[in-house]
N, C-alpha and C positions, 0 to 999 in steps of 0.2 A: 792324544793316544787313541788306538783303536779297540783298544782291549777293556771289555768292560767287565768280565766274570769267568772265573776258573773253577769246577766241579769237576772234582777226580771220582771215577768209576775203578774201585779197588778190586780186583778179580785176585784168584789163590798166584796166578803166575805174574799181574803184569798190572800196570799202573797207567788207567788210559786219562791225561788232563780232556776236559768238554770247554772249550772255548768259545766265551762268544763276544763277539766285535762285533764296532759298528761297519768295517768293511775288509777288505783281503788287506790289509798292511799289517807289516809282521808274519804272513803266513812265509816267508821266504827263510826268515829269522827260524823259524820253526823246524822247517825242513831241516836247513843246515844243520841243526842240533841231532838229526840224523846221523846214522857212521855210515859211511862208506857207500852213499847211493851213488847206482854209474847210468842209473837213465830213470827219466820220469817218464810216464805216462798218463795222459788224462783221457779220462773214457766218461762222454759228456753227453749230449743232445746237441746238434749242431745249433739248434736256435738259441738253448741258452748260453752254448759259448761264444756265438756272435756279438751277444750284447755284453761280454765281461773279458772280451779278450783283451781290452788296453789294459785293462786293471792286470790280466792276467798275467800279461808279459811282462809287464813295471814288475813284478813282484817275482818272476823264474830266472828272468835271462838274466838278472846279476849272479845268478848263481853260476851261472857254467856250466851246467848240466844238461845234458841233451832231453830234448821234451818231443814227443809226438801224439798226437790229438787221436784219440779213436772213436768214433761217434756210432751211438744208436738211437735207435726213434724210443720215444716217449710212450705213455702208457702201459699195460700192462703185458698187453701180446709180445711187446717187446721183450720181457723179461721170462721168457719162455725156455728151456733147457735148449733148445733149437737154434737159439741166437746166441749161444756160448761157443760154436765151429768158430766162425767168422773172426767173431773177437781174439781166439786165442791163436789162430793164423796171424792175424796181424802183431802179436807178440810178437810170436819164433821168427816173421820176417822184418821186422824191425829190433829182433837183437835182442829180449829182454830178457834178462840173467836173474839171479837170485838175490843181487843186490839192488836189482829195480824197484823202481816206488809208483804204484798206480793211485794216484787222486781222482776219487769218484766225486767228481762235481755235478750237483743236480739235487733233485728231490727222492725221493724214496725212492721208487725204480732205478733211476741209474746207482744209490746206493748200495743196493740189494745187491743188484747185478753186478757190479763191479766190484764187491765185496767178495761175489761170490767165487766170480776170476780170480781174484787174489789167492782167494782161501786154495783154488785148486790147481793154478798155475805153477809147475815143476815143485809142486805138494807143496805152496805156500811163499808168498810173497808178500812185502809189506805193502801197507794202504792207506790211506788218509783219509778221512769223510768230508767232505765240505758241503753241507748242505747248503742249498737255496731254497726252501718251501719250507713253509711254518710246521707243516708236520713232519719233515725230515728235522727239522733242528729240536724239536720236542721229543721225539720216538723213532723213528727209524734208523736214524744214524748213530744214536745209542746204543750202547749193549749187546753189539759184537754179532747179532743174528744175521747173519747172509744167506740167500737164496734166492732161488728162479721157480717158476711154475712147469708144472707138467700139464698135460689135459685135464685131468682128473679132479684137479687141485690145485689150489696158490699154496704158493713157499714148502712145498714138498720135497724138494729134493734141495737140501740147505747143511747147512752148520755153525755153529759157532766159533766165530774169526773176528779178534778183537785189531779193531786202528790203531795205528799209533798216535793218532791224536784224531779228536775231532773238531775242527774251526769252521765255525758259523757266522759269516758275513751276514749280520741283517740286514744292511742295504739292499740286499739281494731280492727281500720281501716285499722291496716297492714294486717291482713289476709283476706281481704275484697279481692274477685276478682272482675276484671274488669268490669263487666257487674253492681256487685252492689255499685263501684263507680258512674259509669254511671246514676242510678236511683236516688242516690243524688244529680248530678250534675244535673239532671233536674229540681229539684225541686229547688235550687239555682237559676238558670236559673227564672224561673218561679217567684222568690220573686224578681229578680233584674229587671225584668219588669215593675213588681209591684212597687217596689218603685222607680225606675229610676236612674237619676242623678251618684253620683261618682259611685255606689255598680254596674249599670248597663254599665257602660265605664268601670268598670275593669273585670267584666265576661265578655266582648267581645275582651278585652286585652289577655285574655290565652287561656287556654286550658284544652285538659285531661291530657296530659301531665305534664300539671305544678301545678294539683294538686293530689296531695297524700299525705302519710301520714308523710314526713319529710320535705315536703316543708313550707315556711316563709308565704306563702297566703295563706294557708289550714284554720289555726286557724281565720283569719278574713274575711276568705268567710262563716264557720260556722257562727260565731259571727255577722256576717250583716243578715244574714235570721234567724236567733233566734232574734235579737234586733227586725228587722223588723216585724215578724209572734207575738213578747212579745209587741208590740205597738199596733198593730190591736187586737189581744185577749184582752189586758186590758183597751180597749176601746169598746170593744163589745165580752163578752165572748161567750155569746151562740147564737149567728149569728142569731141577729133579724136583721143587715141591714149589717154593712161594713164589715166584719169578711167575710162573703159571699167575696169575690173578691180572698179571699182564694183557691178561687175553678176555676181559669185562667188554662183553660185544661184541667179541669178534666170531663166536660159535653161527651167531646169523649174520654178521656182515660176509662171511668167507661165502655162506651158501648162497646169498644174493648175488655176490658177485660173480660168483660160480653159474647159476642161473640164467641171469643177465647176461654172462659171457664177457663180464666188467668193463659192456656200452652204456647205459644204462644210469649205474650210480659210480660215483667216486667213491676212494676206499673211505673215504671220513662222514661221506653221507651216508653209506651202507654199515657203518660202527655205529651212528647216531642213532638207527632204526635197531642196532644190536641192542645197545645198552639199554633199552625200555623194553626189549623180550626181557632180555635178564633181572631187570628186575621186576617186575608182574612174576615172575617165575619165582624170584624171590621172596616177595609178600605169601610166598604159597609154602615153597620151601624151606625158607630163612629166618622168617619173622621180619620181614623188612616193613617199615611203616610204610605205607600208600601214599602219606604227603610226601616222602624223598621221591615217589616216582613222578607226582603231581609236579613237585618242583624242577626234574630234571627234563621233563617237557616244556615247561615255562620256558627253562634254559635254551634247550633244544631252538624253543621258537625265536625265543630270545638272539640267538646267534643264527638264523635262518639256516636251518639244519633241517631235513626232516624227522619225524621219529613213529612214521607207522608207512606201511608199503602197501599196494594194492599184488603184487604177487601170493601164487597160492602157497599158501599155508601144506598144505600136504607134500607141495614141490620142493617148498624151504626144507621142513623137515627131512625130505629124502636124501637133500644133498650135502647135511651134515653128516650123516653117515660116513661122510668121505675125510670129515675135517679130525688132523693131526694129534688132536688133544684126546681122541678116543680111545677105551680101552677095552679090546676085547668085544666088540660091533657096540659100546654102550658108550652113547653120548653123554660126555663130560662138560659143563657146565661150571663157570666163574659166576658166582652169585655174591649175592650182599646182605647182609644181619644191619648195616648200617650205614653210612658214610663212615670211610676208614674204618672199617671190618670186614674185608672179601674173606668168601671162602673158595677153595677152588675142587676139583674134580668131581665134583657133585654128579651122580648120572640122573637124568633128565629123560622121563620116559618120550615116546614120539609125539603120543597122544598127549600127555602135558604140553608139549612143544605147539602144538596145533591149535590148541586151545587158547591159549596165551597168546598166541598172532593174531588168532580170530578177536580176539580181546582188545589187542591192541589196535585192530582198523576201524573199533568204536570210538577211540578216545578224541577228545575233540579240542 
């Protein structure tokens, strides 16, 4: 059997199962349990549906459903409001109605992206997430968030549009290189903060090393940040208050990226560099003990992640200004009193902010 674990994500309207397998079988089974879909759509990255198209067809064309592939490129410029004309011509010219089904197959960008289509295609079509990248099947394809970048800003111009299922082939993880293990393993990092307790004693138990994709902890370090990230979303899906604590690192990873023009760092190595402002800011504001922040750079190195940047400090700070979470020009801030005790909307003076990075290109 392919199926190895079932986490439902409970929202006020809708009931999303988190799947995860050891490869695409059963996903066809899945679909059909759909009503009345009259055409699929897959909106993918050419390269990674090169390498999964036998799997892909063994599991559509029993169905009988017409399928047509729409591809965009990878990274982040991709995902830009810019590159939603295109995509949605190829919709209306390939026919696709309101009982169409588009499967975003890929890693968090094509997620996003194709989530986002869904969300605003003839006001809302259904979706299905099927991540292939360790940080799409932990976080991004999670919890209903869809969106694209503007200039100004990542995932600005977005909303809340939940899957009807999400199915996570982990085989998909073997062709994963290094660097996009890495950007999972932050965000892991990141939920095991958050929630604390055993899930945060066993990320600081390993390593990068000890996880991949044949390894015995693989499957329930996903399965703690999907249960974990499925308990905050179905308790607050569209981040009017604790949903927000979601966002542990991500106040400096946006503005790096932002900065960088996101050549630079990846989104999981520019979170890794967040989650250490945030808590040096925390020891200040929170009471956070200094061994958690000691520890979560062990981690950090531990999983070859960075967690301090040679970018200025002053630059960073100006281009939080821009990021989402603010209210009224005053930077809001996800902090920590502990492992497993975030607090969120905390305003964050600049001058704190500046200090704290300056702090942080000491630590050694």
């Amino acid at each position: 059997m392919s199926h190895i674990e079932t986490i439902q994500v409970n929202t006020e309207h809708k009931m999303i199962p988190v799947q995860l397998h050891t490869d695409l079988s059963g996903l066809s089974e899945e679909i059909a349990k759909l009503p009345g879909v009259t055409s699929i759509f897959l909106i993918t990255e050419r390269s990674i549906h090169s390498i999964y198209t036998k799997y892909l067809e063994k599991e559509l064309l029993p169905l009988g459903i017409r399928f047509q592939e729409i591809y965009i490129k990878g990274g982040e410029k991709a995902k830009h409001i810019e590159k939603t004309g295109d995509v949605y011509n190829q919709l209306i010219k390939h026919g696709a109605d309101r009982k169409s089904l588009i499967l975003a197959f890929g890693g968090g960008v094509v997620g996003d992206f194709a989530g986002f289509i869904a969300s605003t295609y003839l006001r809302g079509i259904r979706f299905v997430q099927i991540p292939t990248t360790l940080l799409a099947c932990v976080d991004s394809s999670v919890g209903g968030k869809v969106a694209v970048n503007a200039d100004l800003g990542k995932n600005m111009i977005g909303s809340f549009y939940q899957p009807e299922f999400v199915f996570a082939p982990l085989f998909a993880l073997s062709t994963l290189p290094d660097r996009e293990w890495r950007c999972g393993q932050a965000e892991i990092i990141k939920h095991s903060l958050l929630s604390g307790g055993e899930y945060w004693e066993k990320v600081k138990a390993h390593s990068f090393q000890d996880l991949n994709v044949d390894s015995p902890v693989l499957p329930y370090m996903i399965a703690e940040s999907v249960r974990f990230k499925a308990s905050v979303v179905s308790s607050d899906e569209k981040e009017t208050g604790l949903r927000k604590i979601l966002n542990l690192g991500h106040t400096t990873a946006h503005a790096i990226e932002s900065v960088t023009k996101y050549k630079k760092y990846s989104h999981g190595e520019a979170v890794a560099i967040g989650l250490v402002t945030a808590l040096l800011i925390s020891e200040e504001k929170s009471g956070l003990d200094p061994v958690t922040t000691k520890e979560t750079v062990e981690s950090l190195k531990n999983y070859q992640l960075p967690f301090q940047t040679k970018l200025k400090s002053k630059e960073l700070a100006k281009h939080m200004l821009h990021d989402k979470k603010n209210v009224g020009g005053s930077i809001r801030f996800v902090l920590l009193e502990k492992p497993g005790s975030p607090v969120y909307d905390i305003p964050v003076d600049s001058r704190d902010i500046i200090l704290n990075i300056r702090k942080q290109k000491g630590l050694g």
